[in-house]
N, CA, C and O atoms as a Maestro MAE file, in Angstrom:
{
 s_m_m2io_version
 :::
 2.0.0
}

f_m_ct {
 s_m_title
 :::
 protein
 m_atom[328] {
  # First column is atom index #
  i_m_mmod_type
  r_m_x_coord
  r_m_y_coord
  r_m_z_coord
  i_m_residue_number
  s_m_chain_name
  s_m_pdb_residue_name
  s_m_pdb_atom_name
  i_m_atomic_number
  :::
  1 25 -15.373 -41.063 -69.620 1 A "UNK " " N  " 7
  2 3 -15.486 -39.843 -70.395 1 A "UNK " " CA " 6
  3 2 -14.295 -39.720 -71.331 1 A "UNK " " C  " 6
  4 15 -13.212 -40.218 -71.024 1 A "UNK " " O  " 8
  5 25 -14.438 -39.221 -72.194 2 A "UNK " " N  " 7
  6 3 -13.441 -39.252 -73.446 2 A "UNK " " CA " 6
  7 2 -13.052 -38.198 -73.438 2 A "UNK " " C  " 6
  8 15 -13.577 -37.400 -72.661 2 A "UNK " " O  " 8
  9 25 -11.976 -37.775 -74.301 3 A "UNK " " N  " 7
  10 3 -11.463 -36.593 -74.323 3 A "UNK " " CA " 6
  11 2 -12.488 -35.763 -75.295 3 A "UNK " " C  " 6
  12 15 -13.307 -36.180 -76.114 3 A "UNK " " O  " 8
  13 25 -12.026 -34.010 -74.775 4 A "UNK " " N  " 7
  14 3 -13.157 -33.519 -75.246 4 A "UNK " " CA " 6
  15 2 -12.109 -32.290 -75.997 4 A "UNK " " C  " 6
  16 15 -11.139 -31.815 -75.406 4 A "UNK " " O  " 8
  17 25 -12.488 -31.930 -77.290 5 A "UNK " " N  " 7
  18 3 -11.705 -30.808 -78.486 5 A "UNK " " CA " 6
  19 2 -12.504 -29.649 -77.933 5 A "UNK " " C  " 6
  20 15 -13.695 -29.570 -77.634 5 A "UNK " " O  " 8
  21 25 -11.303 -28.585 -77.869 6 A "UNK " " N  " 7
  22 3 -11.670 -26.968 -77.613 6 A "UNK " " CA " 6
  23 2 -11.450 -26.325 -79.146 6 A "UNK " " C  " 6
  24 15 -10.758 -26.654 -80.109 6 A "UNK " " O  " 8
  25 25 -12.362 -25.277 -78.884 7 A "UNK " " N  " 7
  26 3 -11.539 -24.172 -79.890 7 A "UNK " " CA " 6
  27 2 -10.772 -23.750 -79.555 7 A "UNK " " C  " 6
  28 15 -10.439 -23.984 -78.393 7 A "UNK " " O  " 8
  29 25 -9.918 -22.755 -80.466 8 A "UNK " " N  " 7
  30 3 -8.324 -22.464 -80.790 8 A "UNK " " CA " 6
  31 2 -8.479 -21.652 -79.714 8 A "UNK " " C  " 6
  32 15 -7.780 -21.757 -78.706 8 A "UNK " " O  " 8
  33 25 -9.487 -20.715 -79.872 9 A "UNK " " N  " 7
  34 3 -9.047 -19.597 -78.953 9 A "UNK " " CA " 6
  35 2 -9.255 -19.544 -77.505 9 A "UNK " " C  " 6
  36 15 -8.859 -18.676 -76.727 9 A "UNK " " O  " 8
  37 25 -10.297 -21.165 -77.128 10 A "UNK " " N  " 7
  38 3 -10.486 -21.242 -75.811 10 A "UNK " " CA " 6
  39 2 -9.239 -21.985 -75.359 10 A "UNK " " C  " 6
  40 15 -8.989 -21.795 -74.168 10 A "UNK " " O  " 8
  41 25 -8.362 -22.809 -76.024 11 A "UNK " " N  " 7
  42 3 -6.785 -23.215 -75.838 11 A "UNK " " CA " 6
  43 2 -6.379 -22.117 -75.295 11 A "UNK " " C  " 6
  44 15 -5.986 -22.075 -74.130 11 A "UNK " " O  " 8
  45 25 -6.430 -21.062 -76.105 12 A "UNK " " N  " 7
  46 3 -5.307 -19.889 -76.042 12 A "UNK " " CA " 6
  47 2 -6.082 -19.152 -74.556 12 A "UNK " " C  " 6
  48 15 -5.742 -18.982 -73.385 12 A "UNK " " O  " 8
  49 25 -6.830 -18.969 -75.076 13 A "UNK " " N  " 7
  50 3 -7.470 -17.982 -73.507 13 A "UNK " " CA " 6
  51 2 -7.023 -19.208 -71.821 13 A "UNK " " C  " 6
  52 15 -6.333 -18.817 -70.878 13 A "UNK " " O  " 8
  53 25 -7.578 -20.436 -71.915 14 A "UNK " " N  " 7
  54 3 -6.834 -21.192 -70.816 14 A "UNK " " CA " 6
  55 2 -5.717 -20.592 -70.416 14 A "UNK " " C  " 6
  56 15 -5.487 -19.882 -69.436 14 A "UNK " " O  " 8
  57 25 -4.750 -21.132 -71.693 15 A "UNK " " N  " 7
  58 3 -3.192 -20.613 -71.841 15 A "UNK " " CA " 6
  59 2 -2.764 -19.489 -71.341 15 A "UNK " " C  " 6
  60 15 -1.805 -19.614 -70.581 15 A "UNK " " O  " 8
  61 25 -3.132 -18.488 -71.504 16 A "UNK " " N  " 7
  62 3 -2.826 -16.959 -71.029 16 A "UNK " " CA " 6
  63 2 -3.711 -16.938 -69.350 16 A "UNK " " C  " 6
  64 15 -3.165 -16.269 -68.473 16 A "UNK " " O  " 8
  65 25 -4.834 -17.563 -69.052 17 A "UNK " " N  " 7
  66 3 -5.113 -17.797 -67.611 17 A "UNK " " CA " 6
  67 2 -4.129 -18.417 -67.198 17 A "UNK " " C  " 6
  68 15 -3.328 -17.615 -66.716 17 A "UNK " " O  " 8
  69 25 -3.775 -19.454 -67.139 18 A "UNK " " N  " 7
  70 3 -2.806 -19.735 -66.388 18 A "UNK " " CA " 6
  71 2 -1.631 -19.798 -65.911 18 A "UNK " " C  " 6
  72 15 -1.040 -20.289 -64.948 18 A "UNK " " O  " 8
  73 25 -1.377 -19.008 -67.073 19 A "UNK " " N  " 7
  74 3 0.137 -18.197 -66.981 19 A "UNK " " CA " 6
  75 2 0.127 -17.180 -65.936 19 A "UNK " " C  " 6
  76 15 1.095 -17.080 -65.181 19 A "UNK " " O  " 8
  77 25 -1.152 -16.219 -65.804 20 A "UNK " " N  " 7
  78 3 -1.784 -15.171 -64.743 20 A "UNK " " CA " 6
  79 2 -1.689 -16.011 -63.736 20 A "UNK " " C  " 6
  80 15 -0.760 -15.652 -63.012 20 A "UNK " " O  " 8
  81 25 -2.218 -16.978 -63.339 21 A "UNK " " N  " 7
  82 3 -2.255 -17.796 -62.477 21 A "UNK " " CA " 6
  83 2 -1.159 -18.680 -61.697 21 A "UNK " " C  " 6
  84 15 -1.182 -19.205 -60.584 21 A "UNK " " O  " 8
  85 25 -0.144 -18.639 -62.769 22 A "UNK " " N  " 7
  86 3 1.430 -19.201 -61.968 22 A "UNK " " CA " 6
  87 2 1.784 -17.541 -61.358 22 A "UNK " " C  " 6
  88 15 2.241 -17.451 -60.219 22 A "UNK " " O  " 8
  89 25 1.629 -16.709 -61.896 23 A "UNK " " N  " 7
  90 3 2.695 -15.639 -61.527 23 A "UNK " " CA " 6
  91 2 2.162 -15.169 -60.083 23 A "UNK " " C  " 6
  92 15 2.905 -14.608 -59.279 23 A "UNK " " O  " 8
  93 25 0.676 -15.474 -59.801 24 A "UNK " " N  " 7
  94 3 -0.083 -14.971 -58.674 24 A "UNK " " CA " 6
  95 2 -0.403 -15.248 -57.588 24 A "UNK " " C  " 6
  96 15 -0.702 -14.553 -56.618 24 A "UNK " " O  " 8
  97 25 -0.285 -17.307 -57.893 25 A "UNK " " N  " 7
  98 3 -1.107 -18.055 -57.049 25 A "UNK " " CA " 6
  99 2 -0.102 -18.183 -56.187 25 A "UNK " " C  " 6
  100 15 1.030 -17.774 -56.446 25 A "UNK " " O  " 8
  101 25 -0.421 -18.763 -55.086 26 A "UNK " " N  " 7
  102 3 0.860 -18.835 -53.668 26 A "UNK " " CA " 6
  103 2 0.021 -20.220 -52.729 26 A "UNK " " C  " 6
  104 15 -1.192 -20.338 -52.552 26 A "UNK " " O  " 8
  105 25 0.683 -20.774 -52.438 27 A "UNK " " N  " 7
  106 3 0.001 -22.051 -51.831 27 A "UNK " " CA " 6
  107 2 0.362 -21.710 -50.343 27 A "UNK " " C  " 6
  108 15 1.364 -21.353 -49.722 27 A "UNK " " O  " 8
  109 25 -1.036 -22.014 -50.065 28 A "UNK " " N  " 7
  110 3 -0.468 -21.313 -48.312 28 A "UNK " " CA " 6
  111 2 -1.148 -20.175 -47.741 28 A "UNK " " C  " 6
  112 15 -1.576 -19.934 -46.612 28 A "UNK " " O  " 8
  113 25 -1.124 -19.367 -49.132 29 A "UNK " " N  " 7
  114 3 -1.254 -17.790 -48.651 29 A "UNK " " CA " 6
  115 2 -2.712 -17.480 -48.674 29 A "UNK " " C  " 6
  116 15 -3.241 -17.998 -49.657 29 A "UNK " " O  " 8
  117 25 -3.434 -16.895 -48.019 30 A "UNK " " N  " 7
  118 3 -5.133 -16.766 -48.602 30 A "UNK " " CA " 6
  119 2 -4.956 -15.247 -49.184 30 A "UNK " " C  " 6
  120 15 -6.028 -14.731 -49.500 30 A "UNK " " O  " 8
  121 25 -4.156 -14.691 -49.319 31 A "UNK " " N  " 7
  122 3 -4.248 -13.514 -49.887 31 A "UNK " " CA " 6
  123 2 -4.153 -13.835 -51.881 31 A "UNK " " C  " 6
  124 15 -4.556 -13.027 -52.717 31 A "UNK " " O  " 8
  125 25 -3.603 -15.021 -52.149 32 A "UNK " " N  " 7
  126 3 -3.071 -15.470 -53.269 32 A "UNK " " CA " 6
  127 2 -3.621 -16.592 -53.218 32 A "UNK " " C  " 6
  128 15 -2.886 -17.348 -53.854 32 A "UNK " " O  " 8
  129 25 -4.592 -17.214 -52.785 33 A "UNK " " N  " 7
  130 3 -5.464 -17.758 -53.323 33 A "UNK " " CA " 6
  131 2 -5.929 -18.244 -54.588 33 A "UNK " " C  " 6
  132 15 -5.412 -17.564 -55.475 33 A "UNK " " O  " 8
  133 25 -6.871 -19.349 -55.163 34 A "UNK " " N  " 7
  134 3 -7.319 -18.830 -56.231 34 A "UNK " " CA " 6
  135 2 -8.049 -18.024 -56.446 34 A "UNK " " C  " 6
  136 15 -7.738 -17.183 -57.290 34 A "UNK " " O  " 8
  137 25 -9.222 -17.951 -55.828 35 A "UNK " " N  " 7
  138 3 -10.664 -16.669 -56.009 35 A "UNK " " CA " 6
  139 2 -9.903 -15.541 -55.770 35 A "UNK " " C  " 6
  140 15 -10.147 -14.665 -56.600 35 A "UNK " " O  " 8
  141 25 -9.104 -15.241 -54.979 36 A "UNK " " N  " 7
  142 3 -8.498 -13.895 -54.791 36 A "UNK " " CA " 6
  143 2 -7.536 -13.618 -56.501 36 A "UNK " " C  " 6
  144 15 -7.815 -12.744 -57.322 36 A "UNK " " O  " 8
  145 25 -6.400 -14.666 -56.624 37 A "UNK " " N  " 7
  146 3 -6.315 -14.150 -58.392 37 A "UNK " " CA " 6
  147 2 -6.836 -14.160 -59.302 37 A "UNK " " C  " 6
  148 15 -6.416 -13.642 -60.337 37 A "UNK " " O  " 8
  149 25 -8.244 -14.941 -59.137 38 A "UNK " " N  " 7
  150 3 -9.429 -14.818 -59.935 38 A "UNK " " CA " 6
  151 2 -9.760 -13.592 -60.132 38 A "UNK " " C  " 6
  152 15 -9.656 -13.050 -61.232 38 A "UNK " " O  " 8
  153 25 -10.293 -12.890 -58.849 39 A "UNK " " N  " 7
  154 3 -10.980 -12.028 -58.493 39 A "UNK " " CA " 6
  155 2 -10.248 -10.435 -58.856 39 A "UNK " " C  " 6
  156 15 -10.792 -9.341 -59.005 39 A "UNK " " O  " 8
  157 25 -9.153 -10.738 -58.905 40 A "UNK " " N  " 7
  158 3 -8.449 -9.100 -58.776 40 A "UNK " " CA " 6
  159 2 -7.524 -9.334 -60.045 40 A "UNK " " C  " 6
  160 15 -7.235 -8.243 -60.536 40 A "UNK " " O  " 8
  161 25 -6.998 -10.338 -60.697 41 A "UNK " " N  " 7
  162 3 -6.538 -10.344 -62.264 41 A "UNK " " CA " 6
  163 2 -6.900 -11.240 -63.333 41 A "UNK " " C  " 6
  164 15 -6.017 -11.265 -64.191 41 A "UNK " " O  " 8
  165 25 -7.655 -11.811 -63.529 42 A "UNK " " N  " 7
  166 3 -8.400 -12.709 -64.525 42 A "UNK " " CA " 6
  167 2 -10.093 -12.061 -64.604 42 A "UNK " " C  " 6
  168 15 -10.525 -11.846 -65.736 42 A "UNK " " O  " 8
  169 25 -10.966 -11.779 -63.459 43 A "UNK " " N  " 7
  170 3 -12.275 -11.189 -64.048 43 A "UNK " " CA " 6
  171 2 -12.305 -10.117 -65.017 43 A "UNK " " C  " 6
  172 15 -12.982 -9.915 -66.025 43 A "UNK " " O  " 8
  173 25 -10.955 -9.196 -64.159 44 A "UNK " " N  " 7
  174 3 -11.212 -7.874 -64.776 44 A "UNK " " CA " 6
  175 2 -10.980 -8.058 -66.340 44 A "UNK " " C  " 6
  176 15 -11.747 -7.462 -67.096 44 A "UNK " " O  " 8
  177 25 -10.176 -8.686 -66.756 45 A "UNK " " N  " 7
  178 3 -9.517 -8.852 -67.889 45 A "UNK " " CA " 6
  179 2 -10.746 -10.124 -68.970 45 A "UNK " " C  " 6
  180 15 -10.973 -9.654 -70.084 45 A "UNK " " O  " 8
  181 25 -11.151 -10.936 -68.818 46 A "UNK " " N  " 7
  182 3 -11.665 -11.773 -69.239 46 A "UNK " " CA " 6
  183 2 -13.087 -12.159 -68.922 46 A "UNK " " C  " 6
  184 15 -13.791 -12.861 -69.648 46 A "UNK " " O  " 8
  185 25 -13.439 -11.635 -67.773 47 A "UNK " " N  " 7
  186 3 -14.719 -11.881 -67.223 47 A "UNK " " CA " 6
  187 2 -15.789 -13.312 -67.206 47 A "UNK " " C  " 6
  188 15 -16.996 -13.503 -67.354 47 A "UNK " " O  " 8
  189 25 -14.927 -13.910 -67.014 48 A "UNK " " N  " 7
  190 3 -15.056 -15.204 -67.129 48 A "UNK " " CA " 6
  191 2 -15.776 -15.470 -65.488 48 A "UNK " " C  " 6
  192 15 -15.705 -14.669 -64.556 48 A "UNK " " O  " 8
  193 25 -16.566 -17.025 -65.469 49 A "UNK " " N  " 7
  194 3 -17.199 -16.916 -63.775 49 A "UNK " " CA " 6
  195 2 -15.920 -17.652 -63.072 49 A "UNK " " C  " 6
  196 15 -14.781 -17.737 -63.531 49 A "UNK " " O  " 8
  197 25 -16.383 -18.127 -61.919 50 A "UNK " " N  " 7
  198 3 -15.388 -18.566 -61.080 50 A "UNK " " CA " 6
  199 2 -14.888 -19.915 -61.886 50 A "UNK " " C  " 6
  200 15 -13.803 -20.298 -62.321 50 A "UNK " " O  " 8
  201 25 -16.168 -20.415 -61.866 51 A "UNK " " N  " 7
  202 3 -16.306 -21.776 -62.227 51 A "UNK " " CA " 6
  203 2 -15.457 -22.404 -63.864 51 A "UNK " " C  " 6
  204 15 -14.971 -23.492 -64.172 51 A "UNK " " O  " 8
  205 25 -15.615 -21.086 -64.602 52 A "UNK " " N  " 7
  206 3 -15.197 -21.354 -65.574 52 A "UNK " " CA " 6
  207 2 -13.691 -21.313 -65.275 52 A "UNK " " C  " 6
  208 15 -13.022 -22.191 -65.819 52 A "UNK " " O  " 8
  209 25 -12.939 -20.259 -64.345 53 A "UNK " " N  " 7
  210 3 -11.676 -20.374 -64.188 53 A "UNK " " CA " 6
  211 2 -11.389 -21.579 -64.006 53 A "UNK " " C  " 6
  212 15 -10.718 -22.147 -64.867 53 A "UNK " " O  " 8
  213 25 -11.908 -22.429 -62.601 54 A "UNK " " N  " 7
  214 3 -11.480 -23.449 -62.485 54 A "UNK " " CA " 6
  215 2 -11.372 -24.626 -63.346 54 A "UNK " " C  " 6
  216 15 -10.747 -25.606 -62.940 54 A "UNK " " O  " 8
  217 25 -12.019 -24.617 -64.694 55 A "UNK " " N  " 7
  218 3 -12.553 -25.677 -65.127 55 A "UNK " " CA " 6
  219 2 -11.031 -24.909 -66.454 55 A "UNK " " C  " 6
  220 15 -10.487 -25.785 -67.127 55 A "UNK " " O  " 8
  221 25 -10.785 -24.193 -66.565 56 A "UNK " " N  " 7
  222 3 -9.450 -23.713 -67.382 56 A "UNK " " CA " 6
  223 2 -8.150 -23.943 -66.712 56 A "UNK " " C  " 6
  224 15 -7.148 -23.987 -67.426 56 A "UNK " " O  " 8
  225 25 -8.060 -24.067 -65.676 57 A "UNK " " N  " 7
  226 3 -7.123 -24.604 -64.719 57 A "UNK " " CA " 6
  227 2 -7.189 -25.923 -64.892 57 A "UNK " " C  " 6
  228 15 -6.146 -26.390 -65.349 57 A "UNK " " O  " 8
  229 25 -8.218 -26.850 -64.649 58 A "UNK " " N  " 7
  230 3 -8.125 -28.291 -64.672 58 A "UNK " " CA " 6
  231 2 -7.912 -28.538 -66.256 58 A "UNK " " C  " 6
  232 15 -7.861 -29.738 -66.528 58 A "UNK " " O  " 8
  233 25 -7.791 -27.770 -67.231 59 A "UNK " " N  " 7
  234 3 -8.177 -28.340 -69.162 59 A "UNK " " CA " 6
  235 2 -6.877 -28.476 -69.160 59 A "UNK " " C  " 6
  236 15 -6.191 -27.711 -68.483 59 A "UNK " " O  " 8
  237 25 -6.158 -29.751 -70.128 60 A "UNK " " N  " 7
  238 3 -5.111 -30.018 -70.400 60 A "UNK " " CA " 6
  239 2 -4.094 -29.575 -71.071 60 A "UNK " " C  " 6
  240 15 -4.095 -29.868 -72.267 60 A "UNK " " O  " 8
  241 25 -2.958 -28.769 -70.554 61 A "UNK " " N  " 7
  242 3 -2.480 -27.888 -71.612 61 A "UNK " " CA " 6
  243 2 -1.780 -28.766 -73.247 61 A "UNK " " C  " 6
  244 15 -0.734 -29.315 -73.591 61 A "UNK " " O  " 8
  245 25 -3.215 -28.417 -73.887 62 A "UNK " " N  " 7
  246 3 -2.508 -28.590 -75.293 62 A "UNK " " CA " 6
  247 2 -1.861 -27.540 -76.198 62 A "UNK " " C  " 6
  248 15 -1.703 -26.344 -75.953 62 A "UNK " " O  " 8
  249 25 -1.479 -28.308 -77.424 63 A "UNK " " N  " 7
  250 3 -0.847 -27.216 -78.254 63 A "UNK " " CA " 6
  251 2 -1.706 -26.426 -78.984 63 A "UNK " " C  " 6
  252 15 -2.711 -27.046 -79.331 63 A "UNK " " O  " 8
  253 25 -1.666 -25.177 -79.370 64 A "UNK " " N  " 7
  254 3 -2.585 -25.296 -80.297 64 A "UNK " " CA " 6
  255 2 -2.374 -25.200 -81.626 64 A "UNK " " C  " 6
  256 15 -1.622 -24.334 -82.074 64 A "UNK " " O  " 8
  257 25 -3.125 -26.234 -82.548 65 A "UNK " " N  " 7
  258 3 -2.302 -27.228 -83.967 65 A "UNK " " CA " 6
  259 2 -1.980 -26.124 -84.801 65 A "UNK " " C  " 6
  260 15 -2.855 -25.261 -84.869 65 A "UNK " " O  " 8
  261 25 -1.080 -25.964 -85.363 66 A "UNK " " N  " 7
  262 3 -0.605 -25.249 -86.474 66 A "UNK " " CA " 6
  263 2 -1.004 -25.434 -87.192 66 A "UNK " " C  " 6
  264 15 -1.720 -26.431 -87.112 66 A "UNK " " O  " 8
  265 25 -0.961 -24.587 -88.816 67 A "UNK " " N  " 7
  266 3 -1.415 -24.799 -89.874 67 A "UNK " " CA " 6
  267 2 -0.214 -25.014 -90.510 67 A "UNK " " C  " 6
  268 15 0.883 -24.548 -90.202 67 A "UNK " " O  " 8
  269 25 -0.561 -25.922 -91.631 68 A "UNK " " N  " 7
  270 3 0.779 -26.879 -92.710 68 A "UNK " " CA " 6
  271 2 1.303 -25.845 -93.099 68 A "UNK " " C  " 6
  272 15 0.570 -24.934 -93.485 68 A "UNK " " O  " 8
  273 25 2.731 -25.690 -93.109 69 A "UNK " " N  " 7
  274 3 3.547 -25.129 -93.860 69 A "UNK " " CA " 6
  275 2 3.444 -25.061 -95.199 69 A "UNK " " C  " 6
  276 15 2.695 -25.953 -95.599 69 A "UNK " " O  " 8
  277 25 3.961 -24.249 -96.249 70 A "UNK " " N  " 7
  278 3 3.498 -24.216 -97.986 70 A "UNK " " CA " 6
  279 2 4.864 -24.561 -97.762 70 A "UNK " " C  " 6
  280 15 5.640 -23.899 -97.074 70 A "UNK " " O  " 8
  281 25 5.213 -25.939 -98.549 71 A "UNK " " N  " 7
  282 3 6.969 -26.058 -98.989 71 A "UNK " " CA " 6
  283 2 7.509 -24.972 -99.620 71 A "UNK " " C  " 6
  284 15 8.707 -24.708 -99.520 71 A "UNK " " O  " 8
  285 25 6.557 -24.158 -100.412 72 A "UNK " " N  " 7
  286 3 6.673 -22.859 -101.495 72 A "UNK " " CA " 6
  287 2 7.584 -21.925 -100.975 72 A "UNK " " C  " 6
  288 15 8.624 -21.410 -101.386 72 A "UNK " " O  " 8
  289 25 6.566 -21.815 -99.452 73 A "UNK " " N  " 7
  290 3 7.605 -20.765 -98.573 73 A "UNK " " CA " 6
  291 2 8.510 -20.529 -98.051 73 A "UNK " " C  " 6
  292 15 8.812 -20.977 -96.945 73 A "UNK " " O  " 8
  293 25 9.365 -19.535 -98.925 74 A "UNK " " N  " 7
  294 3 10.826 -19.698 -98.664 74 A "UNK " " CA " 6
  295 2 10.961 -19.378 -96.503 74 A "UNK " " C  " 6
  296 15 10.162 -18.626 -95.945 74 A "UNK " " O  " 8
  297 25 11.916 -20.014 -95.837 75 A "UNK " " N  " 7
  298 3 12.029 -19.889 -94.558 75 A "UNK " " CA " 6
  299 2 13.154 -18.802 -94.180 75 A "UNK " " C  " 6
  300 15 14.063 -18.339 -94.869 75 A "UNK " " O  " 8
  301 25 12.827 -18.587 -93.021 76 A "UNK " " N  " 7
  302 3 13.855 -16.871 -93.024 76 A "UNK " " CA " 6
  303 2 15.112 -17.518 -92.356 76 A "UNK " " C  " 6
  304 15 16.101 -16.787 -92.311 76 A "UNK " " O  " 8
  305 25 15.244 -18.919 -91.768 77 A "UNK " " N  " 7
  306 3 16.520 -19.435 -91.316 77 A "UNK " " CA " 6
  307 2 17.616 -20.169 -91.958 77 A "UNK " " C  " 6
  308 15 18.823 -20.228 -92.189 77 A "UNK " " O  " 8
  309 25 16.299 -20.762 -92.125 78 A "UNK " " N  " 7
  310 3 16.984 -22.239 -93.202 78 A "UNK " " CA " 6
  311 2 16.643 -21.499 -94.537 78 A "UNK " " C  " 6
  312 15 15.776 -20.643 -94.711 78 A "UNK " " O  " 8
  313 25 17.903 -22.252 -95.826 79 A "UNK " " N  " 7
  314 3 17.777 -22.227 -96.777 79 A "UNK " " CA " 6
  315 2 18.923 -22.995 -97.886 79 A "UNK " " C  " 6
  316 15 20.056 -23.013 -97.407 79 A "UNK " " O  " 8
  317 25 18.857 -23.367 -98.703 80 A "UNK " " N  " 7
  318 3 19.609 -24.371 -99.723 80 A "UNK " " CA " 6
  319 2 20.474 -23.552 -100.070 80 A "UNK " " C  " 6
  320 15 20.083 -22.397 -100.242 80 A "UNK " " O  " 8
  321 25 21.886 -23.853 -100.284 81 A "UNK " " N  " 7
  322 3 22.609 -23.297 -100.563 81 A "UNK " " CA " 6
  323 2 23.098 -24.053 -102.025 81 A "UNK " " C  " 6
  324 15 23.202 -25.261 -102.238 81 A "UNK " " O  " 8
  325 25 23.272 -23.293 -102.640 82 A "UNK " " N  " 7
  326 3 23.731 -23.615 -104.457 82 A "UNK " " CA " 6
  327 2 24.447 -23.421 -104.674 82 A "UNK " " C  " 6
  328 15 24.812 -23.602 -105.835 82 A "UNK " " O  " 8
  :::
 }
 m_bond[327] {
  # First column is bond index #
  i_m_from
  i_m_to
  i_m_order
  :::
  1 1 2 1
  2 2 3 1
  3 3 4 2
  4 3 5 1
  5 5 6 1
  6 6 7 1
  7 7 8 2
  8 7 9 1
  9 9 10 1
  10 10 11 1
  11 11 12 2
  12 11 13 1
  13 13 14 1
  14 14 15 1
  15 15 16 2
  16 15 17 1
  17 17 18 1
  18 18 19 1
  19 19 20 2
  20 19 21 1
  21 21 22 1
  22 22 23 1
  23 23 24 2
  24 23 25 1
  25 25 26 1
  26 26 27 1
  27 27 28 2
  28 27 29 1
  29 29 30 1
  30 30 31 1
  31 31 32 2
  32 31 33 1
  33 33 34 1
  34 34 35 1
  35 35 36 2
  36 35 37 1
  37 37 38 1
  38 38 39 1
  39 39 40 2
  40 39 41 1
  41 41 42 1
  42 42 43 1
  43 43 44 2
  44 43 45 1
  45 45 46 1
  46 46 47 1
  47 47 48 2
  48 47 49 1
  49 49 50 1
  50 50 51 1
  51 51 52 2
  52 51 53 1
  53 53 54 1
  54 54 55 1
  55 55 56 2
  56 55 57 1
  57 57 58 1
  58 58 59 1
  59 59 60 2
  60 59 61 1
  61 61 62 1
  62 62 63 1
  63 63 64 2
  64 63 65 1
  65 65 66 1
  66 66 67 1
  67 67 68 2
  68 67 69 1
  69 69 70 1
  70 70 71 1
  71 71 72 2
  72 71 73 1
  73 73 74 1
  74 74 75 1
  75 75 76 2
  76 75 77 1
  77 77 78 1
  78 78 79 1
  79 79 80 2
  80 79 81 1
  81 81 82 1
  82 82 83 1
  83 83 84 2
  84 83 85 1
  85 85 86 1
  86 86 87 1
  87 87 88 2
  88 87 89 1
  89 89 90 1
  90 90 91 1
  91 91 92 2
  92 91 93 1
  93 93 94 1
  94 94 95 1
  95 95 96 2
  96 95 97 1
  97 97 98 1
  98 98 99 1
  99 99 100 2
  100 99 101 1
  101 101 102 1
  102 102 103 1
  103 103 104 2
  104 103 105 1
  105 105 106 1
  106 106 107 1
  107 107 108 2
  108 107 109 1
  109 109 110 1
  110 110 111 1
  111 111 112 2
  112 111 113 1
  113 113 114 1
  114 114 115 1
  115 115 116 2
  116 115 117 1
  117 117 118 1
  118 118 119 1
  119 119 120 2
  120 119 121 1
  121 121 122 1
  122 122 123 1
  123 123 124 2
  124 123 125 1
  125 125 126 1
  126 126 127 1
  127 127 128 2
  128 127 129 1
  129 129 130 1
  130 130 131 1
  131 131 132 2
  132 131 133 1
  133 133 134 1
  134 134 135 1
  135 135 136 2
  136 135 137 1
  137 137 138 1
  138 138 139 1
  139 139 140 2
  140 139 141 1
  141 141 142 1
  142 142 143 1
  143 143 144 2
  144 143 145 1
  145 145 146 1
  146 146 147 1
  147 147 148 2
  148 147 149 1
  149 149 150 1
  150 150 151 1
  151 151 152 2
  152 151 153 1
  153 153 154 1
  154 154 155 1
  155 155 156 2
  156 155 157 1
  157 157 158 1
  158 158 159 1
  159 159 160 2
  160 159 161 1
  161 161 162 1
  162 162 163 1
  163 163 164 2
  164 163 165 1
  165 165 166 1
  166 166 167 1
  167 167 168 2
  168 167 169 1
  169 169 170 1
  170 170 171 1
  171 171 172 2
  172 171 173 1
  173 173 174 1
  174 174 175 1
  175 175 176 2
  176 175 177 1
  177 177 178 1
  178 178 179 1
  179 179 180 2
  180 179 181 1
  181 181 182 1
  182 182 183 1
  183 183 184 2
  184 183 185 1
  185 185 186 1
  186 186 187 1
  187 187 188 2
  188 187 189 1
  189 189 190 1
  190 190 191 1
  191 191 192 2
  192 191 193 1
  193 193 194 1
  194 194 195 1
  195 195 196 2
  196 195 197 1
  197 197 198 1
  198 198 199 1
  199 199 200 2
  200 199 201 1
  201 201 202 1
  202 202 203 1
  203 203 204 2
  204 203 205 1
  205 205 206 1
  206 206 207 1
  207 207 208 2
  208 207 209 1
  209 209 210 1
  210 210 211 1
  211 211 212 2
  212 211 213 1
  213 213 214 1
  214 214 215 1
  215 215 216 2
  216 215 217 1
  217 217 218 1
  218 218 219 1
  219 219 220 2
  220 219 221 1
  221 221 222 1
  222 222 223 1
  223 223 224 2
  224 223 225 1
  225 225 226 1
  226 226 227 1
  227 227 228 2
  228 227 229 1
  229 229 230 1
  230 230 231 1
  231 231 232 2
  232 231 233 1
  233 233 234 1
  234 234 235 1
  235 235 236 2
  236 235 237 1
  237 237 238 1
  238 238 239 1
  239 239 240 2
  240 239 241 1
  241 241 242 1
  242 242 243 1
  243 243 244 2
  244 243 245 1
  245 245 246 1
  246 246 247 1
  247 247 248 2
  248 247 249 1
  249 249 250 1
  250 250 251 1
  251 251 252 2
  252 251 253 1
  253 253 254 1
  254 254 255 1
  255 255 256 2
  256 255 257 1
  257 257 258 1
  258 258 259 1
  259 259 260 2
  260 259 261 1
  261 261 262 1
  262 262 263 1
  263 263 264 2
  264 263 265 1
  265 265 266 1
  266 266 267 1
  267 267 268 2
  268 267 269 1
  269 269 270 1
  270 270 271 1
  271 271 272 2
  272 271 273 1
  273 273 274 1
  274 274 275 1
  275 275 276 2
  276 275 277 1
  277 277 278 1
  278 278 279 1
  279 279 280 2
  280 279 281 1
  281 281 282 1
  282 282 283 1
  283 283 284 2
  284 283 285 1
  285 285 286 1
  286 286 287 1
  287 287 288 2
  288 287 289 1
  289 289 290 1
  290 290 291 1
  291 291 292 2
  292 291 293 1
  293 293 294 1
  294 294 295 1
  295 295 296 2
  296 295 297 1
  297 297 298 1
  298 298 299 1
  299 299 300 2
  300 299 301 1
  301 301 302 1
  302 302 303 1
  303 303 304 2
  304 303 305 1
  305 305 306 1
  306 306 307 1
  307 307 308 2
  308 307 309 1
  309 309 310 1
  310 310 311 1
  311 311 312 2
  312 311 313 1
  313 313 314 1
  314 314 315 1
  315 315 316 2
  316 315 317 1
  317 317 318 1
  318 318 319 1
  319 319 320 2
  320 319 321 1
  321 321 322 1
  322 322 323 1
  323 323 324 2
  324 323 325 1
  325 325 326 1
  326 326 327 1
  327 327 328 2
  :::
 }
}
């Protein structure tokens, strides 16, 4: 199986699951579980199924690609000094 391209915002939605998901999950604990941080902070918010959580947990954290800079645009850090 080959690698497979998401949209931007299903990157980003992963991304923000599993950030919920470090702060919650507890190895060990069945109270902190996954279905239990599924269940009580990711449905409410996203309503996503179980299945889909898991399958956002296993997706590879990529970046998600920027758009090209305009050389035009002056930068608020950097700048040429004359």
């Amino acid at each position: 199986m080959g690698t497979r391209r998401h949209y931007k915002s299903t990157l980003i939605r992963a991304g923000a699951i599993r950030d919920i998901t470090r702060r919650h999950y507890e190895v060990g604990n069945n109270s902190r579980c996954y279905k239990s941080v599924w269940r009580n902070f990711v449905y409410p918010i996203y309503g996503c199924t179980y299945g889909t959580y898991l399958s956002y947990l296993r997706m590879p954290p990529a970046e998600v690609p920027r758009e090209a800079e305009d050389p035009r645009q002056l930068s608020l850090f950097e700048f040429e000094r004359v």
